[in-house]
C-alpha positions in Angstrom: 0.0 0.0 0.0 1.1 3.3 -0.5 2.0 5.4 2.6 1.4 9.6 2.8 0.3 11.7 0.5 -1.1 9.8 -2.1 0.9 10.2 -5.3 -1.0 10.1 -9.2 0.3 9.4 -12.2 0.3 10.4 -15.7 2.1 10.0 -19.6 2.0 11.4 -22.4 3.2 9.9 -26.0 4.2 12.0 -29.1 4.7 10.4 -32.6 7.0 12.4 -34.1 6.4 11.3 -37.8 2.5 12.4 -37.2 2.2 15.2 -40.5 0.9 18.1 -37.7 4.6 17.7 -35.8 6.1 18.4 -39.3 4.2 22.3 -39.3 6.9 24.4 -39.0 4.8 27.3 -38.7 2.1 24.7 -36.0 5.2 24.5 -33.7 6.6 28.1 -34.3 3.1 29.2 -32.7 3.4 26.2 -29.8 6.9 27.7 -28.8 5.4 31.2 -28.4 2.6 29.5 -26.0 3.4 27.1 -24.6 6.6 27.7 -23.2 7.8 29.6 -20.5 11.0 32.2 -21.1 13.8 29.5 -19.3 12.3 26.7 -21.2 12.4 28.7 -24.0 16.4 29.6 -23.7 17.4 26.0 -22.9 16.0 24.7 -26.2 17.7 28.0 -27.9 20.8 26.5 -26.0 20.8 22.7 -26.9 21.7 21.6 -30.8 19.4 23.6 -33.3 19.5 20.9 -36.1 16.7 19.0 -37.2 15.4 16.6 -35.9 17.1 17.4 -32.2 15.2 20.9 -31.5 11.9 18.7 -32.5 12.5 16.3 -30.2 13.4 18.7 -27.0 10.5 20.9 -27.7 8.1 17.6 -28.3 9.3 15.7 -24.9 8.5 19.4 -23.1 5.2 19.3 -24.5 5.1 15.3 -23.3 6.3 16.6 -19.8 3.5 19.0 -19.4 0.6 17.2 -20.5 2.2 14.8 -18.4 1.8 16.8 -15.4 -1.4 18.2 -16.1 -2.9 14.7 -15.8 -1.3 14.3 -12.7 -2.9 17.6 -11.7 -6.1 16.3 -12.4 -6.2 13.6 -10.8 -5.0 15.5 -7.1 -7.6 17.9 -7.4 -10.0 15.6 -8.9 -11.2 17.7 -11.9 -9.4 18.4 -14.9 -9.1 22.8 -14.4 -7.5 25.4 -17.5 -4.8 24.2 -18.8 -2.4 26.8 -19.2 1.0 25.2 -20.3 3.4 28.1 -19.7 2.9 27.6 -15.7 4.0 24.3 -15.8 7.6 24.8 -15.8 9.2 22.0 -17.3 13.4 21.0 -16.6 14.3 17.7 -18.3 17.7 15.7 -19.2 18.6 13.7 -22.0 21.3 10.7 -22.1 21.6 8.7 -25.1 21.8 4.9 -24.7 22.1 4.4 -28.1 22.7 6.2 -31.5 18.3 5.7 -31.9 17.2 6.1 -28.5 17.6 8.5 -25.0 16.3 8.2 -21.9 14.6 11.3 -20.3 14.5 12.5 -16.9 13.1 15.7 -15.4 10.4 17.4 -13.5 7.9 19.6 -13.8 6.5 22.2 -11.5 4.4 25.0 -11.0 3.0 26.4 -7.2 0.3 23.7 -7.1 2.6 20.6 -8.0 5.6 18.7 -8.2 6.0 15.9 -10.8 8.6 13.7 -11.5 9.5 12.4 -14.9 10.8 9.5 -17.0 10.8 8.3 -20.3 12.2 7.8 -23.9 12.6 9.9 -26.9 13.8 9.4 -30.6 13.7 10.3 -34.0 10.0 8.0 -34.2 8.3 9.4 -30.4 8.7 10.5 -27.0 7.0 8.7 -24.5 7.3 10.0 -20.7 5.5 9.1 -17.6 5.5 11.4 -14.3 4.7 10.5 -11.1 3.8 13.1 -8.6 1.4 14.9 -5.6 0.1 18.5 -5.0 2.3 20.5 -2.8 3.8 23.5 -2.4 7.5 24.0 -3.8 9.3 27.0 -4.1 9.0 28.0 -7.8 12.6 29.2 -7.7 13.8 25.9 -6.2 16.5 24.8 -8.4 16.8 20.7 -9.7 20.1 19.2 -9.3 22.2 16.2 -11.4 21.6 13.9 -9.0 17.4 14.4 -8.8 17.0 14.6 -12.0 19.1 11.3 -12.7 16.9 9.6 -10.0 13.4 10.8 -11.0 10.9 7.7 -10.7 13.3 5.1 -9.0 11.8 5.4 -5.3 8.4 3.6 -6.5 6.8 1.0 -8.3 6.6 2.2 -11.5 6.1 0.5 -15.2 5.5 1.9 -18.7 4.6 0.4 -22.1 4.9 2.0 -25.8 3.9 -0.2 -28.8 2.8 0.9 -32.8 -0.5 0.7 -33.1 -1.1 -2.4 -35.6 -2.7 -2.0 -39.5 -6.3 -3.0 -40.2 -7.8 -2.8 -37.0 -11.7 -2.4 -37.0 -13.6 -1.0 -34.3 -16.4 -2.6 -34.4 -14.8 -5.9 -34.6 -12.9 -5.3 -30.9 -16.1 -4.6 -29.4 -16.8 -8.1 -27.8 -13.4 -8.2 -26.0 -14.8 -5.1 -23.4 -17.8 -4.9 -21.5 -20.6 -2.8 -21.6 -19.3 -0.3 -18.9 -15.6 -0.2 -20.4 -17.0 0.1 -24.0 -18.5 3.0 -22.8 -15.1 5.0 -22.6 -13.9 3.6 -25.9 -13.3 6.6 -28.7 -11.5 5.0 -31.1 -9.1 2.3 -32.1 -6.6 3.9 -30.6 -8.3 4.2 -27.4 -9.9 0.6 -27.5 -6.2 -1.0 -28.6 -4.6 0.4 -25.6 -6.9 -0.3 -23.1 -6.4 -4.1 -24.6 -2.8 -3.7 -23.7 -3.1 -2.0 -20.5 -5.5 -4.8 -19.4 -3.6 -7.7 -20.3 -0.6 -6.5 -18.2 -3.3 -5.9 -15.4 -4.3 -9.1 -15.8 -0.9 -10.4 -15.1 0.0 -8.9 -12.0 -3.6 -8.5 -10.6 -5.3 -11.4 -11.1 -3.1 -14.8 -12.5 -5.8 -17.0 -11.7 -8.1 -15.1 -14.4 -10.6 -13.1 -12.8 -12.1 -10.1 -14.9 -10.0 -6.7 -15.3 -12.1 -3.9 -16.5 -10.7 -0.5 -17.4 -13.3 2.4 -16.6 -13.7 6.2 -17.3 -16.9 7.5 -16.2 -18.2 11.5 -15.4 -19.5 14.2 -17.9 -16.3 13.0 -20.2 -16.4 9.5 -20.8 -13.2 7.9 -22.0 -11.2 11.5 -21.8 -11.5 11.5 -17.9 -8.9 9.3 -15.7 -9.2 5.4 -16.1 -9.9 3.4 -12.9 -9.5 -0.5 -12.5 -11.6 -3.2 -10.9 -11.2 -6.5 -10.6 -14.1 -8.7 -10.7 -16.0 -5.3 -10.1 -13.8 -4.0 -7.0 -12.2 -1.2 -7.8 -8.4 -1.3 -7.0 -7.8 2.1 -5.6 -4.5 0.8 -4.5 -2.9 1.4 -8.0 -2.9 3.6 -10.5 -3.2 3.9 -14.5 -2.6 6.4 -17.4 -3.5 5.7 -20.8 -1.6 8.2 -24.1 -2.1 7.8 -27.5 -1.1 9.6 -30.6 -0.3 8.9 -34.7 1.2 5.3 -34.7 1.6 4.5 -31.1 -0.4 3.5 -28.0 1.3 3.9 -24.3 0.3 3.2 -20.8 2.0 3.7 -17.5 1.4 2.1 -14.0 1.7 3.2 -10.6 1.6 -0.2 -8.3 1.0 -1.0 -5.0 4.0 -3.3 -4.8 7.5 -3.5 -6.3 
């Protein structure tokens, strides 16, 4: 069980091949609104080639929806999004020539979330993990946090391309009523399939029913909840991304 303040969860996937990424003039705009000034002069700072300022200013976007999710869920209603206040600090290492692993927070005077992920040339995929509090907007983030961000908990996150030739219609009899109910598309139907079979692994080996729910005035674009055989486990949490080609999920459990 967790102990404390109860932390939330959230992730956010970009495909970075989707045509609207490729608007110079689309992103030229985000910059201007979305970022705040030191966000703004540490992506002036980094590599200005193609496709590296892309992928900086795409995993701050990642970061910020990110934490708005999280933000969310700790106030228990989704309020104005308003991207500039979430101030976004991240760090890039390459592991390979194709991929980088992210880490970072993101804070404003309501939050404090912690971020993880991976980005390359095809996507960035973070997850952030985090609680409302009160931090000093002018607290700095050292090496060492950002290098740790997410290792304290329980954390796991899945990215995979969203297959050709899917039909909604025809993935209807794997849900039930109530979780069909939150379905929107094939995305959001295919990674709810994923989600659930990884559920179904760690919740309940000996097959009882996982069900993926979104309820309230928004269904299927409000926070997904899990039951098992129709008891919710409030124990864990779940966050569901999808964009372009690819489907992601991240999960917050109640045990290592």
């Amino acid at each position: 069980m967790r102990h404390g303040a109860p932390n939330f969860l959230g992730n956010d996937v970009v495909d970075l091949r989707h045509p609207s990424i490729a608007t110079p003039r689309r992103k030229d705009r985000l910059e201007a609104r979305v970022l705040s000034p030191d966000e703004r002069s540490w992506l002036d700072e980094g590599d200005p080639e193609e496709p590296f300022r892309t992928i900086r200013f795409w995993s701050l976007w990642a970061a910020k929806e990110t934490a708005f999710k999280v933000l969310s869920k700790s106030l228990g209603s989704s309020p104005v999004m308003v991207h500039r206040t979430l101030v976004s600090r991240l760090q890039f290492s390459s592991t390979s020539e194709e991929l980088m692993e992210v880490r970072g927070e993101v804070r404003n005077s309501r939050l404090r979330v912690r971020l993880s992920g991976w980005a390359s040339r095809e996507y960035v995929h973070l997850m952030g993990v985090g609680a409302r509090s009160e931090p000093r907007a002018d607290n700095p983030i050292d090496r060492e946090e950002l290098s740790t961000a997410g290792e304290r908990l329980p954390l796991e996150m899945g990215l995979e391309r969203l297959p050709e030739g899917l039909v909604l219609e025809e993935l209807r009899h794997r849900f039930t009523d109530r979780e069909w109910a939150g379905v929107h598309g094939i995305p959001s139907a295919w990674v709810r399939l994923l989600a659930r079979r990884r559920l179904s692994g760690l919740l309940s080996p000996s097959g009882g029913r996982v069900e993926i729910l979104t309820s309230g005035d928004r269904p299927g674009r409000t926070p997904p909840t899990v039951r098992v055989d129709g008891s919710p486990r409030s124990d864990l949490d779940l966050s569901l991304s999808h964009h372009g080609r690819f489907v992601a999920w991240a999960l917050l459990l109640p045990f290592p």
